[in-house]
VOBA-40564 format. One line per field, with one value per residue (C-alpha): residue number from 0; residue in three letters; chain; x, y, z. Coordinates in steps of 0.02 Angstrom, whole numbers, plus 50000, padded with zeros to 5 digits. Layout:
// VOBA-40564
mike: NUM;...
koldo: ALA;...
vexse: A;...
east: X;...
north: Y;...
up: Z;...
// end
This chain:
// VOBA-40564
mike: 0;1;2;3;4;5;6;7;8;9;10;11;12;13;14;15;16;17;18;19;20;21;22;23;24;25;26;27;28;29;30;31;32;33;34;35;36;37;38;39;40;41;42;43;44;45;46;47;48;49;50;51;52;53;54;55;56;57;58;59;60;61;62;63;64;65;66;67;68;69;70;71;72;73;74;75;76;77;78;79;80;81;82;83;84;85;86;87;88;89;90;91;92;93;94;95;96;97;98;99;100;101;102;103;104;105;106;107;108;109;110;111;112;113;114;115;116;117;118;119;120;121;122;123;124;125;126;127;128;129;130;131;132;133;134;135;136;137;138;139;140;141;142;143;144;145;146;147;148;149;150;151;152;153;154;155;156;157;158;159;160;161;162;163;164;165;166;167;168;169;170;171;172;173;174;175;176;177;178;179;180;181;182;183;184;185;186;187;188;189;190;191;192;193;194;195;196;197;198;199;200;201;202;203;204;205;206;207;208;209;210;211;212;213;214;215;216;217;218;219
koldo: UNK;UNK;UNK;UNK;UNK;UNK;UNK;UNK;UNK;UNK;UNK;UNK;UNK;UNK;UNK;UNK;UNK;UNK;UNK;UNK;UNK;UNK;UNK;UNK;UNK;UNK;UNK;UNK;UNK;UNK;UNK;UNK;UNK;UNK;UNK;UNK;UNK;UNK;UNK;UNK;UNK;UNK;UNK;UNK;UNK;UNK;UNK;UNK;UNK;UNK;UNK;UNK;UNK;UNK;UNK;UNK;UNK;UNK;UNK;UNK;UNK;UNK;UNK;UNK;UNK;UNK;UNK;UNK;UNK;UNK;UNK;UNK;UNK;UNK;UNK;UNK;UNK;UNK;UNK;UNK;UNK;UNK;UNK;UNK;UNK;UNK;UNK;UNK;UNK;UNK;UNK;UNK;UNK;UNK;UNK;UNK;UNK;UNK;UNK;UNK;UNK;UNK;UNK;UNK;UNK;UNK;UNK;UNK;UNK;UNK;UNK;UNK;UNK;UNK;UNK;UNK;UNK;UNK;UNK;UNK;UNK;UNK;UNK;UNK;UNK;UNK;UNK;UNK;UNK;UNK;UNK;UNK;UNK;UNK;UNK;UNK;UNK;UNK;UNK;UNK;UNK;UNK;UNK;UNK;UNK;UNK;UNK;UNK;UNK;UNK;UNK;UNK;UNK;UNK;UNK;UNK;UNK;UNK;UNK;UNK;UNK;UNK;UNK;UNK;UNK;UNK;UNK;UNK;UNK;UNK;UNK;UNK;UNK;UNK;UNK;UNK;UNK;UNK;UNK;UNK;UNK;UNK;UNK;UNK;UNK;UNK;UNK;UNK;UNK;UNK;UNK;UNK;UNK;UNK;UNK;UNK;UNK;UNK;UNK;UNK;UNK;UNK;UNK;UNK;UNK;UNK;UNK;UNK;UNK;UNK;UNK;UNK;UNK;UNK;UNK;UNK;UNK;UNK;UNK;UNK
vexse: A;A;A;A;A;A;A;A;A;A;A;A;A;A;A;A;A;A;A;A;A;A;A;A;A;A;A;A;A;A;A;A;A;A;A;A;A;A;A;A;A;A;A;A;A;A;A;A;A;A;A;A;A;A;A;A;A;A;A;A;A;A;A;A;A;A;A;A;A;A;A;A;A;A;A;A;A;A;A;A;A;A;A;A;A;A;A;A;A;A;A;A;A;A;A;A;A;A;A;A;A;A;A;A;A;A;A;A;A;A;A;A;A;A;A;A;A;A;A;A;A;A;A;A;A;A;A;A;A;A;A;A;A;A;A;A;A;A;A;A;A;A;A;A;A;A;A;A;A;A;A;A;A;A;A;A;A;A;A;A;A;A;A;A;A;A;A;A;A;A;A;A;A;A;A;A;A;A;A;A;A;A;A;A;A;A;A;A;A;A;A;A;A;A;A;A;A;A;A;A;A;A;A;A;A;A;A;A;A;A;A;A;A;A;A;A;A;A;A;A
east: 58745;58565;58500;58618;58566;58386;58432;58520;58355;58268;58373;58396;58188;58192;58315;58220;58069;58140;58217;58021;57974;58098;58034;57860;57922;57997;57827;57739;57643;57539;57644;57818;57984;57953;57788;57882;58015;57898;57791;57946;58023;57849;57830;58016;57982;57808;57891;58023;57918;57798;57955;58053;57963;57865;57996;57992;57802;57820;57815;57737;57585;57588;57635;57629;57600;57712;57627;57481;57547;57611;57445;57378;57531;57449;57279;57317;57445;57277;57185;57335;57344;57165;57180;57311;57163;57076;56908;56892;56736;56778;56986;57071;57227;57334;57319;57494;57538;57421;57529;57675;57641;57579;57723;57845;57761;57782;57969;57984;57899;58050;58175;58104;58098;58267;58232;58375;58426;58225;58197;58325;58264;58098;58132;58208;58062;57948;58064;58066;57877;57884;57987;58052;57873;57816;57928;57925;57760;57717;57716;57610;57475;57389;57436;57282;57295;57169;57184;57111;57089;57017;56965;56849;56760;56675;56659;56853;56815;56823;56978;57049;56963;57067;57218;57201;57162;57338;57423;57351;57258;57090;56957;56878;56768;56778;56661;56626;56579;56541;56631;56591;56657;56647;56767;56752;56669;56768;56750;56837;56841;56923;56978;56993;57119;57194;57367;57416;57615;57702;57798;57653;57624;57765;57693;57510;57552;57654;57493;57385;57465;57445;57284;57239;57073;57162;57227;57285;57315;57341;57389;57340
north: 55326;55364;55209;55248;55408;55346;55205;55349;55441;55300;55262;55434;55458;55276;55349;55549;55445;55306;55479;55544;55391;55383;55499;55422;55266;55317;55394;55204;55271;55190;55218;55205;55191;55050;55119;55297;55215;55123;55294;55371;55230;55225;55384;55415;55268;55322;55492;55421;55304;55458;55549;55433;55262;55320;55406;55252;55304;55482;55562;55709;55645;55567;55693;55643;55752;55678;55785;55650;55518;55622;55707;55532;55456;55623;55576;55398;55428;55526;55367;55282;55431;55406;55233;55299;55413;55366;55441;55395;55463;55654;55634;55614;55519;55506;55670;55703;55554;55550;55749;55634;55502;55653;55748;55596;55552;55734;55703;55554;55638;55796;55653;55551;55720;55767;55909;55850;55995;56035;55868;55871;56040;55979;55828;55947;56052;55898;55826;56040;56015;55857;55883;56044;56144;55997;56061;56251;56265;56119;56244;56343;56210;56114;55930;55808;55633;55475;55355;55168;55086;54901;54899;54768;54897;55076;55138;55172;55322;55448;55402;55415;55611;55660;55581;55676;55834;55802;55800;55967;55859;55916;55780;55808;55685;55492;55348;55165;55005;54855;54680;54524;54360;54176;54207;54371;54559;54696;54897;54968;55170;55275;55455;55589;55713;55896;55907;56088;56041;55899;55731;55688;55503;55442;55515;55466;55293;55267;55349;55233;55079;55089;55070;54876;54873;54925;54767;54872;55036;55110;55277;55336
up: 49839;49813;49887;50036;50058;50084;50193;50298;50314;50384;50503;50555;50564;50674;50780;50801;50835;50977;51058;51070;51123;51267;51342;51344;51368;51559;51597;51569;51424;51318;51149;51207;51123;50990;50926;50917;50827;50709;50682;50635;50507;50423;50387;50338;50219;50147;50098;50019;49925;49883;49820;49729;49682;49542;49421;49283;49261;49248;49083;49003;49015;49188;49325;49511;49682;49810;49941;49922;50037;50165;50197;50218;50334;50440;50433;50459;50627;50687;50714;50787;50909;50950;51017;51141;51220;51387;51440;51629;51698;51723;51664;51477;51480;51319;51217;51267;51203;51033;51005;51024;50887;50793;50789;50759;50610;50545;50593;50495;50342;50339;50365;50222;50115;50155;50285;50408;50512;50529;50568;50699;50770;50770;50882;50992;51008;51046;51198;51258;51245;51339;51469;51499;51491;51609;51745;51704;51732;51852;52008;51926;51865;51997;51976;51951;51976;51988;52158;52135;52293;52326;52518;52628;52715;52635;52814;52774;52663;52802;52852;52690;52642;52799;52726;52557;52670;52768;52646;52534;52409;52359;52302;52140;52185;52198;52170;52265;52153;52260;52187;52233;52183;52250;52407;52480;52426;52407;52357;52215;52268;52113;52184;52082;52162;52136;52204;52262;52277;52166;52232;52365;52269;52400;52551;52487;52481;52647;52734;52625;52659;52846;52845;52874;52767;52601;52479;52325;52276;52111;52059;51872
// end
């Protein structure tokens, strides 16, 4: 029943986590649903093993701190959550994300311990966090959003600022790299925009796309 009971936690912690990671996973993040999931499990595991591996060894002599390998599943998530961080120029992608991993890893560690209906409530919390402080407050945030566009021509530029203006998007600011390679040259321009309403990526991208010197365009 023991052995069970544990196998119960894990899959309980795997299944917290892939909820978490869901959630990320629809938004194209980095760390999606399996690395979540796997965050989770591990941690679950390495409480468990924390808690209960070492009782043949245990004596009156030899006394154990199972709180040991939890703080380290914490310090060891942090660097996974740092690889899932993007400095681009003047933006940070991925601390959202990092929190995420974070915070499923302290998930799995109450799940591992036992701690089910804080576990539980805690997953809760993180998709609230996640999504429904996201929308609350996305009228009241300005939205801010990166714009890669590959064109033949930098005369286009113009054109495009009055676009962005059209449409109630300020420009941060935005920067042209010339490429070249053995058939043609091309311009790489990366805006950096501030959107003062939400759900213009649609309309910024018809009104993009009509305009014959643009290839590609990516929004971040």
């Amino acid at each position: 029943m023991v052995e069970l009971e544990l196998i119960a936690r894990l899959v309980l912690a795997g299944i917290l986590g892939a909820v978490v990671g869901f959630e990320r996973e629809k938004r194209f993040k980095e760390a999606g649903l399996r690395t979540h999931f796997l965050v989770a499990v591990g941690s679950a595991l390495a409480m468990i093993v924390s808690k209960y591996a070492f009782y043949d060894v245990v004596n009156n002599s030899i006394k154990l701190d199972p709180s040991r390998i939890a703080a380290s599943v914490i310090s060891g998530v942090g660097f996974l959550g740092a690889g899932t961080i993007l400095v681009q120029r003047q933006s940070i992608r991925g601390l959202t994300t990092a929190a995420g991993l974070w915070s499923t890893a302290g998930i799995g560690l109450a799940i591992g311990s036992g701690m089910y209906i804080v576990s539980i409530c805690g997953t809760i919390l993180v998709l609230l966090g996640l999504e429904a402080l996201n929308r609350l407050f996305q009228p009241v945030f300005a939205k801010y959003q990166q714009i890669s566009i590959h064109s033949r021509s930098d005369t286009i530029i113009p054109t495009i600022l009055d676009i962005f203006s059209s449409l109630q998007l300020v420009v941060v600011s935005y920067q042209v790299k010339l490429k070249a390679n053995e058939n043609q040259t091309f311009y790489i321009i990366d805006f950096q925009l501030k959107a003062n309403k939400a759900g213009k990526d649609n309309e910024t991208i018809k009104s993009l796309q009509a305009l014959q010197e643009i290839d590609k365009i990516k929004i971040h």
